[in-house]
VEXGUFI-842463 format. One record per residue (C-alpha): residue number from 1; z, x, y; residue in one letter. Coordinates in Angstrom, 1 decimal. Layout:
N
+-----+--------+--------+--------+----+
!   i !     up !   east !  north ! aa !
+-----+--------+--------+--------+----+
! NUM !      Z !      X !      Y !  A !
...
+-----+--------+--------+--------+----+
//
This chain:
87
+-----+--------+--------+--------+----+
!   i !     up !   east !  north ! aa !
+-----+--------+--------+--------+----+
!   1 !   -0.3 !   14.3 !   11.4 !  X !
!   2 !    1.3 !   11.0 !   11.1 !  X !
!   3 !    4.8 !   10.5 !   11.1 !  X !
!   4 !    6.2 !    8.9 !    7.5 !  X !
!   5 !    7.8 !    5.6 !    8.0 !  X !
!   6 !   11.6 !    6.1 !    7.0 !  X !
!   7 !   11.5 !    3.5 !    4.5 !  X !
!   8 !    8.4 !    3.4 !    3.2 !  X !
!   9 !    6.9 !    0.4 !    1.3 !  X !
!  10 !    3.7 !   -0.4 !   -0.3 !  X !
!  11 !    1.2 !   -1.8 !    1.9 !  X !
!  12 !    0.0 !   -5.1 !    0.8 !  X !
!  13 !   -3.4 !   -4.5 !    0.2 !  X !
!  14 !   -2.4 !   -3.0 !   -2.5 !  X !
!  15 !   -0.7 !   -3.5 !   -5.8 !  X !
!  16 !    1.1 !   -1.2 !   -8.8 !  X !
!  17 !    1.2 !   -2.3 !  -11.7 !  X !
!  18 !    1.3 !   -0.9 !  -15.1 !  X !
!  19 !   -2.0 !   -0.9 !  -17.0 !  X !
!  20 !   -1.5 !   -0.7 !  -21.2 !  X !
!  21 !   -5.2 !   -0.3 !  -21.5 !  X !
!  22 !   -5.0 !    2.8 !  -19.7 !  X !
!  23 !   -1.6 !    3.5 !  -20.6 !  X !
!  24 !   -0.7 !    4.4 !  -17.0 !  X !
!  25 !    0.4 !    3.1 !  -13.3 !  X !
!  26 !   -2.6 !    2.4 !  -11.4 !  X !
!  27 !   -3.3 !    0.8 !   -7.7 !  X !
!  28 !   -5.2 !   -2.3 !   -7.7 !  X !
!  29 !   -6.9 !   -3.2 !   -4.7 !  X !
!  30 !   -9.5 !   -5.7 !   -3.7 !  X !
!  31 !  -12.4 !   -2.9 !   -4.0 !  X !
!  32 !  -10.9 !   -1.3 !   -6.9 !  X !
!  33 !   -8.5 !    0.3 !   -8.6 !  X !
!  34 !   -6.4 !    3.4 !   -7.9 !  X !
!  35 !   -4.9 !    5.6 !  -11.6 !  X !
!  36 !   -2.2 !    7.3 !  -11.1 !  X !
!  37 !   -0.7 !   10.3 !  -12.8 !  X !
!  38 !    3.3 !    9.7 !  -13.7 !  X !
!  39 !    4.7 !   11.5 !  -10.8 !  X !
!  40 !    2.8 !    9.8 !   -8.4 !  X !
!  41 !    3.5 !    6.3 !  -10.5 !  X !
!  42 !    7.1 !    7.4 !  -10.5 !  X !
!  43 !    7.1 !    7.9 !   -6.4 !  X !
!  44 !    5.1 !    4.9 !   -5.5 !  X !
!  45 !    7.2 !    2.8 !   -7.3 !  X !
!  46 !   10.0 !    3.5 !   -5.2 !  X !
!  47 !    8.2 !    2.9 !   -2.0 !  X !
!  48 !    9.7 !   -0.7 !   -1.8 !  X !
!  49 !   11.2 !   -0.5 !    1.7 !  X !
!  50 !   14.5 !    0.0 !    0.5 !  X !
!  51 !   14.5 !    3.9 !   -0.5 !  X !
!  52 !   14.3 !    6.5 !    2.6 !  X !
!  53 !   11.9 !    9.5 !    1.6 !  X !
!  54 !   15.3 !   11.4 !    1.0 !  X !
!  55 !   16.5 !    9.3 !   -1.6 !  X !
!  56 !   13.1 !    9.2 !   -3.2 !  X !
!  57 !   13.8 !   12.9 !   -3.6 !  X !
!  58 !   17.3 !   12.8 !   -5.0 !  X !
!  59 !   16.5 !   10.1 !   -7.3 !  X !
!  60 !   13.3 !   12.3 !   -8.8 !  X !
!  61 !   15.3 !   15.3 !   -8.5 !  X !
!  62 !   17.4 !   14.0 !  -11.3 !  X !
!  63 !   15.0 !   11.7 !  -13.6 !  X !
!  64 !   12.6 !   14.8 !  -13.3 !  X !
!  65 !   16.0 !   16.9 !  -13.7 !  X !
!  66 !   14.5 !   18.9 !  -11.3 !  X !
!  67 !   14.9 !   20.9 !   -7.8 !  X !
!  68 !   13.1 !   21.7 !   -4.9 !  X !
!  69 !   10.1 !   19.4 !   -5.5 !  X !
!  70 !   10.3 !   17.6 !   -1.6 !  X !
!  71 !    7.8 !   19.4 !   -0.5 !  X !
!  72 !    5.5 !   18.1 !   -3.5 !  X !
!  73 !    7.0 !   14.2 !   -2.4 !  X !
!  74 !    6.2 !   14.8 !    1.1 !  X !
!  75 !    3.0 !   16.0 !    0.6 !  X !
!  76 !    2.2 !   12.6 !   -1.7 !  X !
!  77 !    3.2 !   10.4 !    0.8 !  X !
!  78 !    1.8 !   11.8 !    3.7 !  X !
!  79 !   -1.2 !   11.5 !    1.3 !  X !
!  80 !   -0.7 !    7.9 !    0.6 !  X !
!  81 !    0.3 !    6.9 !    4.2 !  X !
!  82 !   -3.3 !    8.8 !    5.2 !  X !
!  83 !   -5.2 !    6.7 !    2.7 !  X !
!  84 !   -3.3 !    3.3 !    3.5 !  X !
!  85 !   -1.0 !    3.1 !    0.5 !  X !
!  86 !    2.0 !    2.8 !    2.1 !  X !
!  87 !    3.1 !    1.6 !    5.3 !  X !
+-----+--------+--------+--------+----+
//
């Protein structure tokens, strides 16, 4: 498994950007286009190479006013790192 980048940003292959046809985030890419559901949208959009993973986390924790839902973060960005969303 690869390791996350500690700030990770959106690679730029890729761009996300809100879609009002579809009423949802998607991923455009040269080949396509990526939709997203809102908490993958809402984590995505905070890979801009400012945030580390944990404040990714803390900031979802609260606009989800939620807790305990790293693993589910993790998990997404290990995801999007594999497919070359993020680098």
């Amino acid at each position: 498994m690869t390791q996350l980048p500690l700030h990770p940003t959106l690679s730029r292959q890729f761009r996300l950007q809100f879609e009002p046809a579809q009423d949802r985030w998607v991923l455009l890419y040269p080949e396509g286009m990526v939709q997203l559901n809102q908490s993958a949208a809402e984590v995505l959009r905070r890979c801009d190479g400012a945030h580390q993973v944990g404040d990714v986390v803390r900031e979802l924790e609260t606009v989800f006013e939620t807790q305990g839902i790293e693993p589910e973060i993790i998990s997404l960005l290990e995801e999007a790192h594999h497919r070359g969303w993020i680098e």
